[in-house]
C-alpha positions, 0 to 999 in steps of 0.5 A: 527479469527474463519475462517479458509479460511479467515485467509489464506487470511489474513496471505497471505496479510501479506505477499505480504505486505512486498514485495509490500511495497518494490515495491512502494518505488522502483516505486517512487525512479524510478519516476514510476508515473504508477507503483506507482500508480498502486501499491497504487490501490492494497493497497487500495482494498486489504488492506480493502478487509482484514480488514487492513482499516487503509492502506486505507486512506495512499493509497487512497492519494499515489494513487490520488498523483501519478496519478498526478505526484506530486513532494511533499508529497509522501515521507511522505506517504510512511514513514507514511506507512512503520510505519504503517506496522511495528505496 
């Protein structure tokens, strides 16, 4: 990465990721549809404003989920993103 600025960017992304991955699993182990979605919103927008797109398709879905309170599905997002993460 030849800019510099832009690798602060990233490298700070980094990690917030951890700690807002943290946060959707406790938003969802409280049924936190609000936070969860929230959450998920700055996943999406900020996964993709840094080049993560990868993030982005998991969050769109964890989002439009959590805003309407599904009761399947989002387990398996979250462990698709935690997978994801770990890479």
């Amino acid at each position: 990465m030849s800019n510099p600025k832009f690798r602060v960017i990233v490298e700070k992304f980094e990690l917030r990721l951890n700690t807002q991955l943290q946060a959707i699993e406790a938003a969802w182990n409280r049924r936190d549809y609000k936070e969860l979605a929230d959450l998920a919103h700055w996943l999406k927008g900020s996964a993709g404003s840094v080049g993560f797109d990868v993030f982005t398709p998991l969050a769109v879905k964890l989002e439009t989920l959590a805003n309407n309170q599904a009761q399947t599905g989002i387990d398996e997002l979250l462990q698709q993103l935690a997978a994801l993460y770990q890479r």
